[in-house]
ZAMARGU-4260 file (C-alpha; in steps of 0.2 Angstrom, whole numbers, plus 5000, padded with zeros to 4 digits):
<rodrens>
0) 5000/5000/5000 | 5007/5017/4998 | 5009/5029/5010 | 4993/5041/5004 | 4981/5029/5001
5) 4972/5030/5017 | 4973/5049/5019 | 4962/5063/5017 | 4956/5070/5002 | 4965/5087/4999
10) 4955/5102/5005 | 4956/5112/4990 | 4944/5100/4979 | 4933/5107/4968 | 4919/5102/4958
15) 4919/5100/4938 | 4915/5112/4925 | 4895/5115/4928 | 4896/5107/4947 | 4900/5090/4940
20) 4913/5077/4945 | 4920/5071/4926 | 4928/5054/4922 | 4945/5055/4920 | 4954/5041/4911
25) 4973/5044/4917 | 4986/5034/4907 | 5004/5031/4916 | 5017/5020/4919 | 5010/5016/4937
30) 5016/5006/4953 | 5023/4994/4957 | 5034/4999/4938 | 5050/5007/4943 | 5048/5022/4933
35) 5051/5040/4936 | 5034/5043/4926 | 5026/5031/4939 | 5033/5042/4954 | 5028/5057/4946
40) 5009/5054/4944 | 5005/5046/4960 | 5009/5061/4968 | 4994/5070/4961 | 4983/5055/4962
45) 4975/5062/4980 | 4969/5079/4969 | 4963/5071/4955 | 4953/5058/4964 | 4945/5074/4973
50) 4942/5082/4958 | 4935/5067/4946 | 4928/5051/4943 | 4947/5045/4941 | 4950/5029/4933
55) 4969/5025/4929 | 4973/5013/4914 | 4986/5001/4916 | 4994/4993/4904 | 4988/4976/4899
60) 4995/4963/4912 | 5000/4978/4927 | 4981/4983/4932 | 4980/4968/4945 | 4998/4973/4953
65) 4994/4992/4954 | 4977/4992/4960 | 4984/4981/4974 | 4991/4996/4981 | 4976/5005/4981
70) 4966/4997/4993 | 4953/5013/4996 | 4943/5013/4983 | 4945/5031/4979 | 4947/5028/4961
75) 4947/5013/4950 | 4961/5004/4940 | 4956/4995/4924 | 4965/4990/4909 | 4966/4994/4892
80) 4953/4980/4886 | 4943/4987/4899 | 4945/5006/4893 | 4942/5003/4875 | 4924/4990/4881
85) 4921/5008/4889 | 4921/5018/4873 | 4913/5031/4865 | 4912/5039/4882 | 4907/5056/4878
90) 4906/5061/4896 | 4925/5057/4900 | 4943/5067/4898 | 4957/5059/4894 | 4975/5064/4902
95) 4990/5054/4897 | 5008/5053/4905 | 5022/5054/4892 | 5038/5051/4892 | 5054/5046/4880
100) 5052/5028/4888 | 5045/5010/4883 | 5034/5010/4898 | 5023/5023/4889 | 5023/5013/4871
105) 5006/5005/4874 | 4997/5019/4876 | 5002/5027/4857 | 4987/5021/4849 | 4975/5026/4863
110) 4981/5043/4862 | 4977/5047/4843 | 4962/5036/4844 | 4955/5043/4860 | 4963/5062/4859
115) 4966/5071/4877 | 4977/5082/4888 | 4995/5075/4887 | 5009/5079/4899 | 5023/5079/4889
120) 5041/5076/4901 | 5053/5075/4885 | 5053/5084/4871 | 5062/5070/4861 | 5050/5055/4860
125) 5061/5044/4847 | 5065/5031/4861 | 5047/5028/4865 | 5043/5027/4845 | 5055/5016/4841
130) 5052/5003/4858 | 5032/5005/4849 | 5038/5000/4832 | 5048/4983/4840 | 5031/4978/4850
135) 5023/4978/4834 | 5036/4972/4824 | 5034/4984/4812 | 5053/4990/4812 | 5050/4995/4792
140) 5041/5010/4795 | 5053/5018/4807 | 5065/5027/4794 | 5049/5032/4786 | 5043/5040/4801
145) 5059/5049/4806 | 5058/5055/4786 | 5041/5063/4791 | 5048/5074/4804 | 5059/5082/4791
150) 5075/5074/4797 | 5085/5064/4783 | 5095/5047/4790 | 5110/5041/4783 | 5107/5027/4773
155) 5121/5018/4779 | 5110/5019/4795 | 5096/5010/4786 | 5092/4991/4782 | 5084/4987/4767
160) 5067/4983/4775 | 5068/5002/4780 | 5072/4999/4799 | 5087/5007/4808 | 5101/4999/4809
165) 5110/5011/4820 | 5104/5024/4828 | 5113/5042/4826 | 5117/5051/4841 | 5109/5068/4837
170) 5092/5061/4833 | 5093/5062/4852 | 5094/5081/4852 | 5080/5082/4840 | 5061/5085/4843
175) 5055/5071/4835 | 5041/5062/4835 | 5033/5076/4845 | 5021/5081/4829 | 5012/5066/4830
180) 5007/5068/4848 | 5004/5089/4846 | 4993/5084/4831 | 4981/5072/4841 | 4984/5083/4860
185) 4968/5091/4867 | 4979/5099/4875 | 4999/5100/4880 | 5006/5102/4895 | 5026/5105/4896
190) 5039/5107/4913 | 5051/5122/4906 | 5055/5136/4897 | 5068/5125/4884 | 5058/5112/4883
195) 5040/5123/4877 | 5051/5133/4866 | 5058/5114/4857 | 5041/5108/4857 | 5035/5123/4848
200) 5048/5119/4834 | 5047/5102/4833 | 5029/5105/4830 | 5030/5118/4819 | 5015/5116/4807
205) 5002/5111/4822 | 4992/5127/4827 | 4993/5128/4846 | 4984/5136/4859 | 4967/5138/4867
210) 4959/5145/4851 | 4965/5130/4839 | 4956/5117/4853 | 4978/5113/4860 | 4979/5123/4874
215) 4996/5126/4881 | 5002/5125/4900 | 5019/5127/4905 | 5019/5119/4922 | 5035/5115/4933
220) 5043/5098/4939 | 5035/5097/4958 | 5047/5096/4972 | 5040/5087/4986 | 5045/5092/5005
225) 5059/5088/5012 | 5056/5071/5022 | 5057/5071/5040 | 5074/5062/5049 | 5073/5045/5045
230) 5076/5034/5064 | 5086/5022/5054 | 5099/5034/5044 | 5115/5028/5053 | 5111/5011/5049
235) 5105/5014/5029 | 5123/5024/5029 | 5131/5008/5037 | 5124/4997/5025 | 5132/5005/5009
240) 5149/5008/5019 | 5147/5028/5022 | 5157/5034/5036 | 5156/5047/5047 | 5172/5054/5042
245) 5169/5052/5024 | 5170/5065/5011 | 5151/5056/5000 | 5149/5058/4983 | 5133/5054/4974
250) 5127/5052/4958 | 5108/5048/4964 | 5094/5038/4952 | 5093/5027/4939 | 5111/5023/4932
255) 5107/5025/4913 | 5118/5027/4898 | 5118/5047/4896 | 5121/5050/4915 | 5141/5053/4910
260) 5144/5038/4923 | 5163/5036/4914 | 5167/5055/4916 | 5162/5053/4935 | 5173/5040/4936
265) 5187/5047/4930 | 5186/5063/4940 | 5184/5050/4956 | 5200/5040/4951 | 5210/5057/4948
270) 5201/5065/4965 | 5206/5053/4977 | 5224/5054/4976 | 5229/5063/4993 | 5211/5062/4998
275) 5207/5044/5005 | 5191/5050/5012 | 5183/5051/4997 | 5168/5040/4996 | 5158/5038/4977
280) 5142/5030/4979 | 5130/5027/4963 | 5114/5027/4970 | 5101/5020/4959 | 5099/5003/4949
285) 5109/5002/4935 | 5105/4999/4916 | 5120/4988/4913 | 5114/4989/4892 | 5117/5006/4892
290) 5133/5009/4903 | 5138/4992/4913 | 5145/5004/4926 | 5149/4989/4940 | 5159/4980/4926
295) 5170/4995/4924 | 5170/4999/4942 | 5180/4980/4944 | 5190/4983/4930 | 5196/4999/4937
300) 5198/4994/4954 | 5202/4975/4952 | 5206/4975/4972 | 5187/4980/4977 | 5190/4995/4984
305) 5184/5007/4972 | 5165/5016/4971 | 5150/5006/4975 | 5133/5004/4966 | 5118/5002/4979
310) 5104/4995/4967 | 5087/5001/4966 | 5081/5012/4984 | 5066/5018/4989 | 5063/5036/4989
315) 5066/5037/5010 | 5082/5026/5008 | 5089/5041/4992 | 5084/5054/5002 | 5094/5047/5016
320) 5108/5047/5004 | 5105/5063/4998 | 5102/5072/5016 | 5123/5065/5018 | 5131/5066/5001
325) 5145/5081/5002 | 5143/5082/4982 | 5130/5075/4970 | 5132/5074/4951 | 5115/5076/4943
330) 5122/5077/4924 | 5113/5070/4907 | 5121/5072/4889 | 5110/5072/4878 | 5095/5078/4887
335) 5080/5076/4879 | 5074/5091/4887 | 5067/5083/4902 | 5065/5091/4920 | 5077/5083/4934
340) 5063/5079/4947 | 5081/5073/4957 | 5091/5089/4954 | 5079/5100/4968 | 5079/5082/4978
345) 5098/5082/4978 | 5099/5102/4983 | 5088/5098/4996 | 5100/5089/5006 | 5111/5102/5010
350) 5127/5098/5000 | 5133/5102/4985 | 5128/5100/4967 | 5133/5098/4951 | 5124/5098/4935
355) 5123/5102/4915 | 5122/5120/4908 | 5111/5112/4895 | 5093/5109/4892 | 5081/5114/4905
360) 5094/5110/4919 | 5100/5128/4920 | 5082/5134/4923 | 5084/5127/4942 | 5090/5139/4953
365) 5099/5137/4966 | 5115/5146/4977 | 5121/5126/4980 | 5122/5122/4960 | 5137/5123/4950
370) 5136/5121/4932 | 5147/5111/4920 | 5148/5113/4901 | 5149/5098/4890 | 5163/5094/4880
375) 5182/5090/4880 | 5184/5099/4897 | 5170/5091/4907 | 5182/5079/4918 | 5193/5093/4922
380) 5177/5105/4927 | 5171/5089/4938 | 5186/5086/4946 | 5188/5107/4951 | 5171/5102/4958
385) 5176/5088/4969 | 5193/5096/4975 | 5182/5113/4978 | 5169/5101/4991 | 5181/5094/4999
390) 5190/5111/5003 | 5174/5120/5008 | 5166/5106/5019 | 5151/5116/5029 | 5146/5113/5046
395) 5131/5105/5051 | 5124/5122/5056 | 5127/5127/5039 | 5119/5113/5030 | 5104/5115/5040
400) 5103/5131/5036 | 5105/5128/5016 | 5089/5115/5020 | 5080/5126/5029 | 5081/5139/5015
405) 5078/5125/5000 | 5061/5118/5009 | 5055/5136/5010 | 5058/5136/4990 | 5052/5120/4987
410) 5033/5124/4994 | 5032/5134/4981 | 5032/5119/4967 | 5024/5107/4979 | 5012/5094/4971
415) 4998/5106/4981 | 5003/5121/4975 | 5004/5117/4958 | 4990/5104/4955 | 4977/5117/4951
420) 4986/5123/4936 | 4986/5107/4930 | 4966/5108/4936 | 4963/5124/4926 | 4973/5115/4910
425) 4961/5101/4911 | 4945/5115/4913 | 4953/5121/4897 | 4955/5108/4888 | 4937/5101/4892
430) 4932/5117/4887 | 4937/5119/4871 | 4932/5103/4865 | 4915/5105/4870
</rodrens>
């Protein structure tokens, strides 16, 4: 069960456009999936449950395991033959959670069939196209699609059959893809600045806004409270070999292939000489087809005593980590223009940051940041960073300090405080269409 499903509705609920409660059919990756997307949503589940008839749609084979975890009865939890038994359902809105990852691919066809609102969290959805292509095998009418957007493969990239062979790093940095989802959207919703400006260009030719029946919000990643002390701290610290004395590095989250693990580790190995209490902890589950960093980490340290990988944690066990680390790396090259839910997590704690000056990463603010610029220089820039921490180490008055001033911050972008913009988008939306 999770930790909100027995408590009260918010206060702020509201009824529906003319006093009623509408269904809302939510698409997401969901719980138990581990999935950023997943953690995302469920923190608005409370309002939108006070708000509407809310029915999430699982993908086929995950409805039984998530509505396991919500015992309450507040909404219900169906699956997509469930949904589609359901329609035409001219009384119900539609809001879909997007995101460049496979987890979302089964939701595609519903979302041009069955237009609604979509959250879009990356402005590059070529990923989540190509993962939908494989499930149906359909692979030949990838390079067709990528032509469509007005981008032109290599054809040494290209089988015959008109799949991809290989995939070029920059289709990564382009919008693509996104046009197929603007042309269907009832409505878009977007987290920055960079990533609504990208959208707009990667949609070019879709007209936008309230008055063309898309209307537009731009709405920030949340950024939830900072938890209370955990009791058990000293002994989730223990567990993963963190001293008191320890100078802690972290590189918190999933361990993915554009997280610039290597670079990190380069920076380490150079770092630690003269400073043996350095300590660099990757705290997430690793994606050993994208960068197998534990392989490298035995090859670079054959004698074990280099930088450990925790596995998948909980969100209390990372904030843990987080409320300790010294220095956390937050870094992604490319970016797909997503909006770091763990980079205010990470400043939360009270240490030290480092992240990208790319993408929508320099649109969080913070006197703890420090930005790095990619290219040939970024091992030298992390490494200043380290050597920099570990001559400025602040005092636990400090620190408390720095957290006292980021929670005030973070109130501001709570789940609460921003859930009726998401509200108004839906009003909106509904509106328009009517």
């Amino acid at each position: 069960m999770l930790p909100f499903a027995d408590a009260p509705l918010p206060s702020h609920a509201s009824p529906g456009v003319g006093g009623d409660r509408r269904r809302l059919f939510l698409f997401s990756p969901l719980p138990p999936q581990r999935n950023g997307l997943a953690d995302y949503v469920v923190e608005y589940l409370p309002h939108l449950a006070a708000d509407f008839d809310l029915c999430l749609v699982a993908e086929s084979g995950r409805a039984a395991a998530t509505a396991a975890l919500f015992p309450g009865g507040r909404f219900e939890v169906i699956d997509e033959a469930v949904f589609l038994a359901r329609q035409p359902d001219v009384q119900a809105q539609i809001l879909y959670n997007v995101g460049n990852n496979g987890d979302c691919a089964y939701m595609l066809d519903h979302l041009h069939r069955f237009p609604g609102v979509v959250v879009v969290h990356d402005v590059s959805l070529f990923y989540l196209h190509q993962v939908a292509l494989q499930m149906e095998r359909a692979n030949g009418m990838f390079a067709h699609w990528v032509a469509d957007t007005g981008y032109q493969v290599p054809a040494d990239f290209v089988h015959r059959d008109g799949s991809l062979g290989r995939t070029p790093g920059l289709l990564y940095q382009e919008c693509l893809m996104v046009r197929r989802i603007a042309g269907s959207a009832r409505g878009l919703m977007l987290h920055s600045r960079y990533a609504e400006a990208r959208f707009r260009g990667g949609a070019f030719d879709v007209p936008l806004g309230a008055e063309h029946g898309r209307p537009v919000a731009r709405i920030p990643h949340f950024v939830l409270p900072p938890a209370p002390p955990a009791a058990d701290a000293d002994a989730v610290l223990r567990r993963y070999g963190v001293q008191e004395s320890d100078v802690l590095l972290l590189v918190p989250g999933f361990l993915t292939g554009n997280k610039m693990l290597y670079e990190v580790l380069v920076a380490y190995s150079r770092a630690r000489i003269g400073q043996p209490r350095l300590k660099l902890l990757f705290a997430g589950e690793e994606r050993a087809s994208e960068y197998a960093v534990s392989e490298r980490i035995r090859q670079l340290w054959p004698e074990e005593d280099g930088p450990r990988v925790t596995g998948y944690l909980d969100a209390r066990e990372l904030d843990i980590l987080l409320a300790r680390a010294d220095l956390s790396f937050v870094l992604r090259y490319p970016t797909y223009g997503e909006t770091s839910g763990i980079l205010p997590r990470a400043v939360m704690g009270g240490g030290r940051v480092v992240t990208v000056d790319i993408g929508s990463y320099p649109e969080f603010e913070s006197p703890q940041i420090d930005h790095v610029s990619i290219g040939s220089g970024l091992v030298d820039q992390l490494l200043a960073c380290i050597r920099s921490t570990c001559d400025n180490l602040p005092d636990a008055g400090t620190r408390a300090l720095r957290r006292a001033s980021e929670a005030q911050r973070a109130d501001q972008l709570s789940p609460r405080a921003l859930y009726p913009r998401i509200r108004a988008l839906l009003d909106e939306a509904w509106e328009a269409g009517a």
